[in-house]
PAZA-762394 format. One record per residue (C-alpha): x, z, y; residue in one letter. Coordinates in steps of 0.1 Angstrom, whole numbers, plus 5000, padded with zeros to 4 digits. Example, Ala and Ser with C-alpha at 12.3 -4.5 7.8 and 13.67 -1.06 7.14 Angstrom:
% PAZA-762394
512350784955A 513750714989S 
//
This chain:
% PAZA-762394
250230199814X 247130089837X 249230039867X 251329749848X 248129599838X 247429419870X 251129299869X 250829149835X 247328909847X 249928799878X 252428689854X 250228519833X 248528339858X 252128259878X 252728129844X 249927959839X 249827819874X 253527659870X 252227449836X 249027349852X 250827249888X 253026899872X 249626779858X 247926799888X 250526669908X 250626339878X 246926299889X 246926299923X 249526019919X 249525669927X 250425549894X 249025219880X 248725409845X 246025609836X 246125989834X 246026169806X 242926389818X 241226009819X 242525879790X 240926219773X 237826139791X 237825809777X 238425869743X 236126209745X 233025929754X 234025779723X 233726079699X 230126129715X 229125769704X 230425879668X 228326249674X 225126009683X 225525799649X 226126159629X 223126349643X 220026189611X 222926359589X 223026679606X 219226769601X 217326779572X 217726969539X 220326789528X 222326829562X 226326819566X 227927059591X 230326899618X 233827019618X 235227099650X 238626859644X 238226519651X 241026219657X 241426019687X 243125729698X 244525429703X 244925099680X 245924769678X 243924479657X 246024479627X 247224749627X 246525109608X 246625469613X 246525769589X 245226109596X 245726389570X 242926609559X 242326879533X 239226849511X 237327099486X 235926959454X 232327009450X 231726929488X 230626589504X 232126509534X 231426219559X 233226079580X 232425839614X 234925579632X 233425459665X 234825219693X 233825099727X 233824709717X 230824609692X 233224289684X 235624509672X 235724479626X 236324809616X 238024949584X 237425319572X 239325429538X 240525809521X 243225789502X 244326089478X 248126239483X 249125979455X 248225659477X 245225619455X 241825459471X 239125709465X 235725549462X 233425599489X 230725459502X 230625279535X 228325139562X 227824989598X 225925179622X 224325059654X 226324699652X 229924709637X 231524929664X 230325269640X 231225319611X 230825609582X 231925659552X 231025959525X 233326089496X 232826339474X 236426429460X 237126509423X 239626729440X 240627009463X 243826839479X 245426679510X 243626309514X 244426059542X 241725899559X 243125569569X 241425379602X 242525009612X 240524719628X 240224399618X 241624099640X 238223979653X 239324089689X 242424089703X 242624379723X 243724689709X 240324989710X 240325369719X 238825529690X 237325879678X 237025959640X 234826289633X 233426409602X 231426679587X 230526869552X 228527009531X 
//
């Protein structure tokens, strides 16, 4: 059974090789559109401006954990986007909306699995382009956290939503 071993990491890596190889070849491209290894990169500089606004709540006594999952984007002034999340009664969670343009009026809402508002509190951080939000549901359920900006600025904003517990 050890001699098939080496034959198995070949495979894997062949495998491996032939996803990885049309991705490489996209990048080395001439294309006028971005990549999607920059468009990552974009949006990944954007989740750390949202880490930098988190880290006073992730010291202390009081602190809240960061989750690992996070949301990221694009989106148009006017416009809305929904991303689903499960929360536990008897935890606070907060959550942190950040884009690249201070300009940019930002919206941050959870709504329960009935279209119902839940009340949170919200506020700017380091200009308008951050914002959080904390809730602290009455219960354990599947909630919507609901992102749109306002139409101070015309042109649509890369975005990264984290948030965190405790």
């Amino acid at each position: 059974m050890r001699a098939n071993l080496p034959h198995k990491k070949t495979a894997c890596l062949l495998a491996l090789g032939l996803c990885v190889a049309p991705v490489i070849a996209q990048e080395v491209g001439s294309s006028a559109e971005p990549s999607a290894v920059e468009v990552f990169n974009k949006i990944n500089d954007i989740k750390v401006l949202a880490q930098k606004a988190a880290l006073p709540s992730l010291v202390g006594d009081e602190k809240f954990v960061l989750r690992e999952s996070w949301w990221g984007g694009n989106i148009e002034p006017g416009k809305a986007k929904l991303h689903q999340v499960q929360l536990f009664k008897r935890n606070s969670y907060r959550f942190w909306l950040a884009v690249p343009d201070r300009r940019a009026g930002l919206n941050l809402n959870v709504y329960d699995s009935t279209g119902q508002l839940v009340k949170t509190e919200l506020s700017e951080i380091d200009g308008s382009n951050i914002v959080t939000l904390q809730v602290s549901p009455e219960a354990t359920g599947i909630y919507f956290v609901r992102i749109s900006l306002k139409t101070t600025i015309e042109i649509p904003q890369d975005y990264a939503v984290i948030y965190a517990y405790r």
